[in-house]
C-alpha positions, 0 to 999 in steps of 0.5 A: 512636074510640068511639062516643058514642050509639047507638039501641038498640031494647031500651031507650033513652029507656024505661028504668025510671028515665028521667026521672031525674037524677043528678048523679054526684060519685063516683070510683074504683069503688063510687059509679060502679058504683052509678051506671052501674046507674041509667043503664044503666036510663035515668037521666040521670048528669051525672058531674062529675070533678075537674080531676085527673079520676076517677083510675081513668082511669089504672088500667092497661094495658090502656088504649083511647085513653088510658082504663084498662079499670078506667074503662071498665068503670064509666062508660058511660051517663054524661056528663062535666063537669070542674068545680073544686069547691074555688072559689066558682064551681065551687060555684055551678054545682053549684048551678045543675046541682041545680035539677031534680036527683033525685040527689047521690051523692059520695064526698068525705071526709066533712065536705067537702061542708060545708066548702065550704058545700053540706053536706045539712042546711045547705044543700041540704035547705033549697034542695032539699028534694026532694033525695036526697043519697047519700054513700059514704065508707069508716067514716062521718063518726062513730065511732072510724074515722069520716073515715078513708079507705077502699080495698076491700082495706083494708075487706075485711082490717078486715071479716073477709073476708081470714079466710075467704078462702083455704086453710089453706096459702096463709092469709088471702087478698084476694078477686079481686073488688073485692066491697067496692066492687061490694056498696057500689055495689049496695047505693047503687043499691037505697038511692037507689031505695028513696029515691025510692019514699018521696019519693013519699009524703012528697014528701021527699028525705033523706040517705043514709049509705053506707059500704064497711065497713058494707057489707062487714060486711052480705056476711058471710053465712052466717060471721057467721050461723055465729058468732053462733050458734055462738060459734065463730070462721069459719075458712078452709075455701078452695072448700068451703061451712061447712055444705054437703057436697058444696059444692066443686071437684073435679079431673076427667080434663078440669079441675075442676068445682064442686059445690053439693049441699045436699039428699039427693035431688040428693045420690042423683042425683049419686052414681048419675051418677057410678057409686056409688049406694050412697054415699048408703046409707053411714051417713057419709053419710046427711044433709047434717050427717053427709056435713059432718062426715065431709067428708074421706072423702066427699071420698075416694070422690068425687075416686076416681069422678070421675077419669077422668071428663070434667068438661064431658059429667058437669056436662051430665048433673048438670044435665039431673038437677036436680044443681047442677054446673059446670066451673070456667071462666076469664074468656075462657071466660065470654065465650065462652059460648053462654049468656053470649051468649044472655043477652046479657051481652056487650054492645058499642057501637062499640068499646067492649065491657063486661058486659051488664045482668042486670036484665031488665025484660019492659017497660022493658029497660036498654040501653047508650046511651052509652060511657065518656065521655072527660073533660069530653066533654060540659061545654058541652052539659050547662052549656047544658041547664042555662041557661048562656049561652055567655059565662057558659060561656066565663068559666068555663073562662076561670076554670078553673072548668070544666076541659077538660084534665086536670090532672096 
């Protein structure tokens, strides 16, 4: 069974953001994401789940006691409440819990939250003025794909992503990593902080309009740099850099290691490394512009010096120069890195192991406090918190209004 709290010494209740209350309506990845990032940071995160829970719960194998990893790996320093928002009484205790709530982030089909009668400018603004609601949705509730849903891998074809990403053989080609939902995520968490500092001033909260597409469209860098000014449409260029050469993975005689070479003095270093000084004399090659314009026979001389190299003892030696280099690595080797453990980006809690915090404050470092919680684990201690009695709680889940079993 995991573990619920531990006292971690390295953060804890001296989080940068404690103090600070989140009521957590989203699912699935970009607004948990966002969220875990707060309370990874001392935030308190109040996550309300449908009666059906967050769905991703079910997005496995591999499962720990009936959790998918997909949740697990977004949930932890939270706590759950099951509640059914489409009752009145499922609403007014949404209300109750935003009496002192800094945070709202949901990510309902735009519209809901005001055909239940609790949107922004109606409702909550007027009540709780202070409030910051954050929605996340797929195109926004406006415009000629406004209220339509929105999947990662969906945005990441209509954004153009799909279209850099790949090789000329294999073709367009979805990222492995759901970059859509993490960016959307990252860029709500930054958004909602960027929020509270202006409250400060004004003493004011406001609406926040996050979407994946919106985001999607902000990562096309350096490609839409590229296109606006060149007028040239990005093509796919697979593990190569549209304006650096050497930028790329080459095979070695122990796997292959990826460059990322983007001056000329790295440039000279790297090739007196690998035994061909004179390349950088070459007048293919005497600038970034002429080694990217002549890449296929720069990428010649390179795979001929390298191939009987050892990948790992020549990446060391690069580095030891300043030369940006390393062996392409998969998961399992990640984790088992020394310096993957030495930043601590490995962390555990009981049974519960996820990536660790890369935000490192000198004051107020981020910890793991809490694991994923299992659905509706803490709906009596948080209704309490919030001045419910136990008969009121007890008539609720009576009414199925809070919900302690998932429904199927």
């Amino acid at each position: 069974m995991m573990a619920d709290t531990a006292a971690n010494p390295a953060g804890g209740a001296f989080g940068a953001l404690n103090g600070l209350k989140v009521i957590d309506l989203t699912r699935v990845l970009g607004g948990p994401y966002g969220t875990q990032i707060l309370g990874d940071h001392g935030a308190e995160i109040v996550k309300i789940e449908p009666p059906q829970g967050d769905e991703v719960r079910d997005w496995g194998p591999p499962f720990l006691e009936g959790d998918a990893s997909y949740f697990i790996g977004v949930n932890r320093n939270k706590r759950s409440l099951g509640l059914d928002l489409s009752k009145p009484e499922g609403r007014e205790v949404l209300l109750r819990l935003l009496d002192g709530a800094d945070v709202l982030i949901e990510n309902y089909k735009p519209g809901t939250m005001e055909r239940w009668g609790i949107g922004y400018e109606e409702v909550l603004s007027k009540r709780f003025p202070k409030l910051i609601h954050c929605r996340i949705s797929g195109f926004g509730g406006d415009g000629p794909l406004g209220g339509f849903p929105g999947y990662d891998a969906v945005i990441q074809a209509m954004a153009g992503m799909f279209s850099i990403n790949g090789t000329p053989e294999a073709g367009p080609t979805r990222m492995g990593t759901p970059l859509v939902d993490l960016g959307t995520g990252l860029y709500s968490a930054i958004a909602i902080l960027m929020a509270l500092f202006e409250r400060q001033r004004s003493g004011k909260g406001q609406y926040i309009d996050m979407t994946l597409y919106d985001s999607a469209v902000a990562l096309l860098h350096p490609q839409a740099a590229n296109y606006f000014l060149s007028g040239k449409t990005p093509v796919l260029t697979g593990s190569e850099h549209p304006n650096i050469t050497p930028y790329d993975k080459f095979a070695t005689s122990t796997g292959e290691i990826f460059l990322a070479i983007g001056n000329n003095r790295a440039f000279e270093r790297f090739c007196t490394e690998i035994g061909r000084p004179d390349l950088p004399a070459d007048p293919r090659f005497t600038s970034n512009g002429e080694r990217t314009i002549n890449r296929p026979a720069l990428r010649a001389e390179l795979e001929k010096a390298m191939a009987d190299m050892d990948g790992k003892a020549l990446c060391e030696r690069l580095l030891a120069v300043g030369v940006p280099a390393g062996p392409v690595m998969n998961i399992a080797e990640v984790f088992a890195a020394e310096h993957t453990q030495h930043r601590r980006m490995d962390e555990t809690l009981g049974a519960y192991r996820g990536t660790g915090i890369p935000i490192k404050f000198s004051r107020t470092p981020g910890s793991v406090r809490r694991t994923p919680p299992k659905f509706a684990q803490h709906s009596d201690e948080i209704l309490a918190e919030a001045g419910f009695s136990a008969e009121e709680v007890a008539s609720l889940k009576q009414g199925d209004v809070v919900v302690t079993k998932r429904r199927q």
